[in-house]
N, C-alpha and C positions, 0 to 999 in steps of 0.2 A: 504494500500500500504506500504510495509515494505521491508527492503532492497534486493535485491533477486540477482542473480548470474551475471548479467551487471554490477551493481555497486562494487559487491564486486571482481569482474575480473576489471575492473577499479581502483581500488582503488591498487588495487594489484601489478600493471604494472605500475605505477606512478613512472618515474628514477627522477624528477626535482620539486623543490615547486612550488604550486600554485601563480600566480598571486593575491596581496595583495589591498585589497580594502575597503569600509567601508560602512555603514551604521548609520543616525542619526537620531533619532527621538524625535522631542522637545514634551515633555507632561506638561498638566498643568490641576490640578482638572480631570474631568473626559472626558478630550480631548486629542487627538494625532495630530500631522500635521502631512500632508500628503502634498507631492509634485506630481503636474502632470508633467511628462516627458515631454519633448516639442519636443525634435529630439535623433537622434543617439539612440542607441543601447538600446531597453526598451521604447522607445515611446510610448506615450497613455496609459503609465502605472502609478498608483498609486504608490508612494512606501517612504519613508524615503531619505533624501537627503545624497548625499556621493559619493565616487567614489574611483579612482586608487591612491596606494600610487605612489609617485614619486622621485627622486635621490634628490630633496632638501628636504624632509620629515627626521625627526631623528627617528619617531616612527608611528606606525600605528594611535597614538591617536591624533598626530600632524594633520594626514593623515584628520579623520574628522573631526576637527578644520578647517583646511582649506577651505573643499571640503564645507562645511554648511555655511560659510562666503559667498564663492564664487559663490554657489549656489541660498542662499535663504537671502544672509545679513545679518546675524546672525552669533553670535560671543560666542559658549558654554562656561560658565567660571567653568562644571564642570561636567565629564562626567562620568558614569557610563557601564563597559561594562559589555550586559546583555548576547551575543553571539557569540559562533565563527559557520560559514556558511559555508561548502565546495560546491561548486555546478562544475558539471562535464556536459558537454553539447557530444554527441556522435556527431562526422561528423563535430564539429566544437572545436576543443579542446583550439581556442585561446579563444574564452568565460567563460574555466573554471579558477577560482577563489577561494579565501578564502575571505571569506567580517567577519570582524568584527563588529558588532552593537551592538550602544550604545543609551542609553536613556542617557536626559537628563531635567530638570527642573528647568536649572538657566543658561541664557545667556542674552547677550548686543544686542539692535538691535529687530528690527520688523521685521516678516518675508517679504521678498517683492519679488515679481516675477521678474524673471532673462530670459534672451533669453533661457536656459536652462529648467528650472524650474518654476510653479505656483503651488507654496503652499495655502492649506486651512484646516481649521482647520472641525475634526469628532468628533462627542463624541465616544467612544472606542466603545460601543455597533452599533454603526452605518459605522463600517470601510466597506469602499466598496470593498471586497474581491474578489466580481465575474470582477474588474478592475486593478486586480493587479497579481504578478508574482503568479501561480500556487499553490509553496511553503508558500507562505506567511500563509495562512490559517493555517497551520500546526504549524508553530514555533511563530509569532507575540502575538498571545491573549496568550502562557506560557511565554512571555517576559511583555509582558504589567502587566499581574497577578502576577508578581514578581517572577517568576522563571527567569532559568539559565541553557542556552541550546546549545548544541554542535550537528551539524545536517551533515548528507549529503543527497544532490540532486543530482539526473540523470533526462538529458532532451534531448530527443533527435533533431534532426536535425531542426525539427520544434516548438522549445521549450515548449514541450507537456511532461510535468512531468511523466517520467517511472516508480521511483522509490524513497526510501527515507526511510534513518534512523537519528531517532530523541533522543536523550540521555537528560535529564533533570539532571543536575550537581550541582546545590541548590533548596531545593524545594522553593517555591513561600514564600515573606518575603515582608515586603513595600520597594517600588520600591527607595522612597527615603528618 
């Protein structure tokens, strides 16, 4: 699946940026956390904890500083960003986004379940992909392997991945 004439007529007709968002995922040895969505938008999905930047943010990295406290009680003292993410949803355009993600392998705090979020920890070879956003498969295992990836996603109405181009920007190096 590679990029094909939806996304690239979308991408093309875009007058306003994306809504700005994040992405964090604490690694340690040869495990990732992983948060289960609990409600709102992405329920019952696996995925890295984070969210929307907001008008008291100074920067996107702020952005998941916060969102990872807020979420999972964890407090990153050092982040590395491994991607930037465009994702374009058709028939529903407030969904689309830029999320920024970040690894990270040094922070304050235990992870702990939020009315939002229930984190648990995978070994990397065992990430549950067939429970998680469509995309993930595609960009996660070249960010965990230590690459550096710039992507876009098309999804339509029923967020059923169309389409996607994926750009590798450092090849794979240790992650920290």
């Amino acid at each position: 699946m590679k990029v094909g004439t939806k996304l690239a007529k979308i991408k093309s007709t875009l007058d306003i940026p994306l809504k700005r968002a994040t992405l964090c995922f604490l690694v340690k040895e040869t495990q990732v956390l992983l948060a289960m969505k609990k409600r709102g938008f992405a329920q019952g999905k696996w995925n890295g904890v984070g969210g929307k930047m907001d008008d008291k943010d100074k920067n996107i990295e702020e952005t998941a500083i916060r969102e990872t406290n807020e979420e999972i009680q964890v407090n990153p003292t050092s982040l590395k960003q491994v991607a930037v993410l465009n994702f374009f949803h058709l028939g529903k355009t407030d969904n689309n986004q830029q999320v920024t993600v970040y690894l990270t392998s040094k922070w304050e705090g235990e992870p702990t379940e939020s009315e939002e979020m229930a984190p648990r920890w995978f070994k990397i070879n065992e990430i549950p992909y067939d429970e998680m956003w469509e995309d993930d498969r595609f960009w996660l295992p070249k960010v965990l392997s230590g690459e550096t990836v710039e992507a876009d996603f098309l999804f339509n109405k029923n967020q059923v991945l169309l389409e996607h181009e994926i750009q590798v920007t450092r090849p794979a190096v240790d992650i920290f």
